[in-house]
NUTIPA-172851 format. One record per residue (C-alpha): x, y, z; residue in three letters. Coordinates in steps of 0.5 Angstrom, whole numbers. Each point is the difference from the previous one (the first is absolute). Layout:
N
@east X&north Y&up Z&residu Ala
...
//
This chain:
236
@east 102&north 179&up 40&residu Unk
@east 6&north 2&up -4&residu Unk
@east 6&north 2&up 4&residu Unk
@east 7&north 3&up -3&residu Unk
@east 7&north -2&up 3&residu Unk
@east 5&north 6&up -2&residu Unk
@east 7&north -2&up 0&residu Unk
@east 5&north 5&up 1&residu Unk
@east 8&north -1&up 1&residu Unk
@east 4&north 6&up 2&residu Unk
@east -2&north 7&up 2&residu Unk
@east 5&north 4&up -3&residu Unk
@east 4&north 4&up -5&residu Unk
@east 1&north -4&up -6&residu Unk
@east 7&north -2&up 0&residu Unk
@east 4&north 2&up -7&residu Unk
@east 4&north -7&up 1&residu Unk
@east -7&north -4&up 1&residu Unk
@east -1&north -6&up -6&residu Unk
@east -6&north 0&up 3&residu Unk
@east -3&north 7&up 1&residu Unk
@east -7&north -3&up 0&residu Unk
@east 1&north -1&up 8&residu Unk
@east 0&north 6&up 1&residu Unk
@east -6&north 6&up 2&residu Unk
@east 2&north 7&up 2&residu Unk
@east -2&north 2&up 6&residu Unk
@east -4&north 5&up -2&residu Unk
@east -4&north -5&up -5&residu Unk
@east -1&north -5&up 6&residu Unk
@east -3&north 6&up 4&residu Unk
@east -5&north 3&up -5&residu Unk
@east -2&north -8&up -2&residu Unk
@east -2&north -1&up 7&residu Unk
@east -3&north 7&up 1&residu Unk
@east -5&north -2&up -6&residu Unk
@east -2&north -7&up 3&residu Unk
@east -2&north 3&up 6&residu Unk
@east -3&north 6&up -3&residu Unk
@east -5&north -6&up -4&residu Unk
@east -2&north -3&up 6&residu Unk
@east 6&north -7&up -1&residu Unk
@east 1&north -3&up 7&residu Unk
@east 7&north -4&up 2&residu Unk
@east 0&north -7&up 2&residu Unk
@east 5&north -6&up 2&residu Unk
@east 0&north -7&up -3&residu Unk
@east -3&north -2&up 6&residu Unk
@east -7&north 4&up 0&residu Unk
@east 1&north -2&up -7&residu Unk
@east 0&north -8&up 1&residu Unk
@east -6&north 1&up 5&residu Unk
@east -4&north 3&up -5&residu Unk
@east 1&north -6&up -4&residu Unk
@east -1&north -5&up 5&residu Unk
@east -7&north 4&up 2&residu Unk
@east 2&north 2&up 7&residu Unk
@east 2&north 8&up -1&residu Unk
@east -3&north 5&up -5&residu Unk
@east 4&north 5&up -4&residu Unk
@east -1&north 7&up 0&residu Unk
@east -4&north 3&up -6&residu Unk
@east 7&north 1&up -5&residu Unk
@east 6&north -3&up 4&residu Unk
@east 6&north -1&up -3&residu Unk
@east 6&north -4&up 2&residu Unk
@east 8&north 5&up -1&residu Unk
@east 5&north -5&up -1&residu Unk
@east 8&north 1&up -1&residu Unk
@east 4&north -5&up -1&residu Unk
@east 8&north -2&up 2&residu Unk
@east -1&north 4&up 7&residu Unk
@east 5&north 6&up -2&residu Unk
@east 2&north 5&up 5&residu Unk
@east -3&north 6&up -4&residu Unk
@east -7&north -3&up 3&residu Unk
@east 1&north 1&up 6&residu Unk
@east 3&north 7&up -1&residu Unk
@east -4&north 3&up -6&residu Unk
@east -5&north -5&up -2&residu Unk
@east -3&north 0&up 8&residu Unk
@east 0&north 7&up 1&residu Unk
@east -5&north 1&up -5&residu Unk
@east -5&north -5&up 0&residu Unk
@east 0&north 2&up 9&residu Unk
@east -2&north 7&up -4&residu Unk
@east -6&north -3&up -4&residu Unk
@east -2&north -4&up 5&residu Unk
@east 3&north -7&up -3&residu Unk
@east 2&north -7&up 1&residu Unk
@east 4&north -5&up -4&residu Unk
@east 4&north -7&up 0&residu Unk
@east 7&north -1&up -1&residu Unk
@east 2&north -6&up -4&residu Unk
@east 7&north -1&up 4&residu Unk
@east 6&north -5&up -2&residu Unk
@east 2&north -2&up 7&residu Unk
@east 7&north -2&up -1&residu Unk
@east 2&north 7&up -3&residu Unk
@east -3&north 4&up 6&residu Unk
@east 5&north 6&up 0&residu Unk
@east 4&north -2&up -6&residu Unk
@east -1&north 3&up -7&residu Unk
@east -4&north -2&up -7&residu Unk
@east 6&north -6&up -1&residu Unk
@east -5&north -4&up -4&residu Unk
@east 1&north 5&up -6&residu Unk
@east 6&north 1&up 0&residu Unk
@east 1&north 5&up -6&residu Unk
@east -5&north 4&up 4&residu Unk
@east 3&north 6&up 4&residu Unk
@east 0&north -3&up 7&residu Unk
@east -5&north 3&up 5&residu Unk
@east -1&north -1&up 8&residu Unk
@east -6&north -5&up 2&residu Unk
@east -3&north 1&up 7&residu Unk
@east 3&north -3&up 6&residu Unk
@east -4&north -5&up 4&residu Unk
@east -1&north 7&up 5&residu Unk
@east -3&north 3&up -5&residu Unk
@east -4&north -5&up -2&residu Unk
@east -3&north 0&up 7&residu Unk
@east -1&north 7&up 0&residu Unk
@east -5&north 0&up -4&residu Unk
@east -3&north -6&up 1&residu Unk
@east -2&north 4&up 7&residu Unk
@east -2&north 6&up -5&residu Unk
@east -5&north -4&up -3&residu Unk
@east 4&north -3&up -6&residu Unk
@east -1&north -7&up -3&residu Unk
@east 6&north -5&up -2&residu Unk
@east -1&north -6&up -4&residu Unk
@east 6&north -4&up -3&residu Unk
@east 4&north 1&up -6&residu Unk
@east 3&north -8&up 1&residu Unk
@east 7&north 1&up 4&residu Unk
@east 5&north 2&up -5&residu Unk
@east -4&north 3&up -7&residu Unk
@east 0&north -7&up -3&residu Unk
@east -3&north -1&up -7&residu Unk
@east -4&north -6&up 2&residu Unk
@east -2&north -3&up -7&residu Unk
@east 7&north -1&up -1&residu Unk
@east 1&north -4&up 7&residu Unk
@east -2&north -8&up 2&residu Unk
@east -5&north 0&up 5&residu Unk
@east 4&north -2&up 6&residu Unk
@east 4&north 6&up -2&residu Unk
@east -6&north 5&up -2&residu Unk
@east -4&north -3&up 7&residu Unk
@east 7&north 2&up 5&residu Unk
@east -1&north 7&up -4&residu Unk
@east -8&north 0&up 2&residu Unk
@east 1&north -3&up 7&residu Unk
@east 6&north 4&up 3&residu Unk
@east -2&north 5&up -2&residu Unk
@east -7&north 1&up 3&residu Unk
@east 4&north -3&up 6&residu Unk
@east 5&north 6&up 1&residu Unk
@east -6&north 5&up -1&residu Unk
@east -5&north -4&up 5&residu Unk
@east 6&north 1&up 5&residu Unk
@east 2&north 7&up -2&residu Unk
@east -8&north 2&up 0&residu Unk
@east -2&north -4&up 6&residu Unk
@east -6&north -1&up -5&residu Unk
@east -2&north -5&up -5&residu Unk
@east 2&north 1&up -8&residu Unk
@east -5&north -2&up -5&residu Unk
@east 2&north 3&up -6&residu Unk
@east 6&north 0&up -5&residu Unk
@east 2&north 3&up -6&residu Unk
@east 3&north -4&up -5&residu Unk
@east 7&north 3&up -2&residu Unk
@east -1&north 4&up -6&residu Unk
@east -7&north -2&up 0&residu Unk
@east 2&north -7&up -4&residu Unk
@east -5&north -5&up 3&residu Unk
@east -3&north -7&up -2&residu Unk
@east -5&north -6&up 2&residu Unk
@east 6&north -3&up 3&residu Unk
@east 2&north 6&up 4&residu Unk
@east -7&north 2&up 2&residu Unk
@east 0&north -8&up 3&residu Unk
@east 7&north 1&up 4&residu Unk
@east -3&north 7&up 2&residu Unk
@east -6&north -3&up 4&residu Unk
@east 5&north -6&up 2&residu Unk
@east 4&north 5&up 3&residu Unk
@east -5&north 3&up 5&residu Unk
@east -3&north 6&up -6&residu Unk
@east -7&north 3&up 0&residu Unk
@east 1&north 3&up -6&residu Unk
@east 4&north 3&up -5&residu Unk
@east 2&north 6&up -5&residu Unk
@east 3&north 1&up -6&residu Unk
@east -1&north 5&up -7&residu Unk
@east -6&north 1&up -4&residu Unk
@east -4&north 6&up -2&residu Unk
@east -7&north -3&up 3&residu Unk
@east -4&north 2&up 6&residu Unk
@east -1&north -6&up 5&residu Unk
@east -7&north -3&up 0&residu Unk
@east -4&north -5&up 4&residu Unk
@east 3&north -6&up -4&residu Unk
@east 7&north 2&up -1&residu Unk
@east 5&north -5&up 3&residu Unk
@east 3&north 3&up 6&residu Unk
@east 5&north -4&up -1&residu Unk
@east 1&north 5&up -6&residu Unk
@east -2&north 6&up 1&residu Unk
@east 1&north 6&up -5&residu Unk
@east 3&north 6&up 1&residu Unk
@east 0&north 6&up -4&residu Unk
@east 7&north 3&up -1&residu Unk
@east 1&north 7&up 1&residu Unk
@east 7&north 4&up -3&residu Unk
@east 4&north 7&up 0&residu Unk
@east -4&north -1&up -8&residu Unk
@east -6&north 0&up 3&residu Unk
@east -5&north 7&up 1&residu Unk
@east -5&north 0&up 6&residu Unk
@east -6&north 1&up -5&residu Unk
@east 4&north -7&up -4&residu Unk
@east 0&north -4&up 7&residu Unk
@east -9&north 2&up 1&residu Unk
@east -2&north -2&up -8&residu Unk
@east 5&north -6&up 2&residu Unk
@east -6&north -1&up 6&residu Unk
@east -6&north 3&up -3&residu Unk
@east 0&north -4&up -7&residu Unk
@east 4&north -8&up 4&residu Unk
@east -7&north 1&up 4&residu Unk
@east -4&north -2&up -6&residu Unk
@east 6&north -4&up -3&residu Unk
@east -1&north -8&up 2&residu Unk
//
């Protein structure tokens, strides 16, 4: 079966001082995309459902999909939350432990925005939304030794574990930079499967260490984001 990951940031107005506009979807475009997939019959899922399928003790619905977000933003919960709750929705939240309740300070250049709080974090964990790790302080894993790289992972889902009281099992690398030594450190460090970027649905052969997530940007149309879906589906 081939399973689309989308991958969001934040839900909001695009801010004129951003470098980075592209990680910003309008409320309104995020409401529409949402509506259409729910009109064609797509069904939301969290990674655990989706590891099960592929051990092969769990099915998946006829079109499920998986709504990501990435960095663990307050206008998640605020915005972007809302709206799924509206299109029956779930998603997972790929949270940086060490920041909860900061801002954005691994891009500094970038206007500074509120990240959720371990609070809020639980509140829609309680509301049917999923977390997964984004490694304990946004760090560019590539770029770090192993044992730094490995401190990154391991505190990370530690943190989130005693937060959630619940088992991590998934990570997101940091600006979806990853490699064979990071995907190693990051079973070694208690992970059942990974995230990054790359325009391609996920088949049943698809390392789950590195699966692929479909980026979705203020850029992007409703109709762009389902030829996206439609045409990925006959693409290997």
């Amino acid at each position: 079966m081939a399973v689309p990951i989308l991958v969001f940031h934040k839900i909001d107005a695009v801010s004129p001082k951003s470098r980075v506009p592209r990680n910003y979807v309008r409320p309104g475009q995020f409401d529409a995309l949402l509506a259409s997939l729910r009109q064609s019959g797509y069904a939301g899922i969290g990674f655990d459902q989706y590891l099960a399928y592929r051990r092969g003790t769990a099915t998946l619905p006829r079109k499920p999909i998986l709504i990501t977000f990435d960095d663990g933003y307050r206008s998640n919960a605020e915005i972007a939350a809302p709206i799924l709750r509206k299109h029956g929705f779930t998603a997972t939240i790929f949270v940086v432990p060490g920041l909860l309740g900061g801002t954005n300070s691994w891009d500094a250049d970038e206007p500074q925005e509120p990240l959720m709080t371990a609070s809020e974090i639980r509140a829609l964990r309680a509301d049917g939304f999923f977390f997964g790790s984004h490694t304990y302080s946004h760090a560019r894993l590539t770029a770090l030794p192993p044992d730094a790289a490995l401190r990154e992972l391991r505190n990370s889902r530690e943190a989130l574990e005693t937060l959630l009281g619940e088992p991590v099992r998934t990570i997101c690398y940091p600006w979806a930079q990853h490699d064979e030594r990071v995907r190693a450190l990051a079973q070694q460090a208690g992970y059942a499967c990974g995230v990054g970027i790359r325009r391609r649905l996920n088949r049943d052969d698809t390392d789950v260490m590195a699966l692929h997530r479909i980026p979705v940007t203020h850029l992007d149309s409703t109709w762009r984001v389902r030829w996206d879906l439609f045409r990925l589906g006959f693409r290997q």
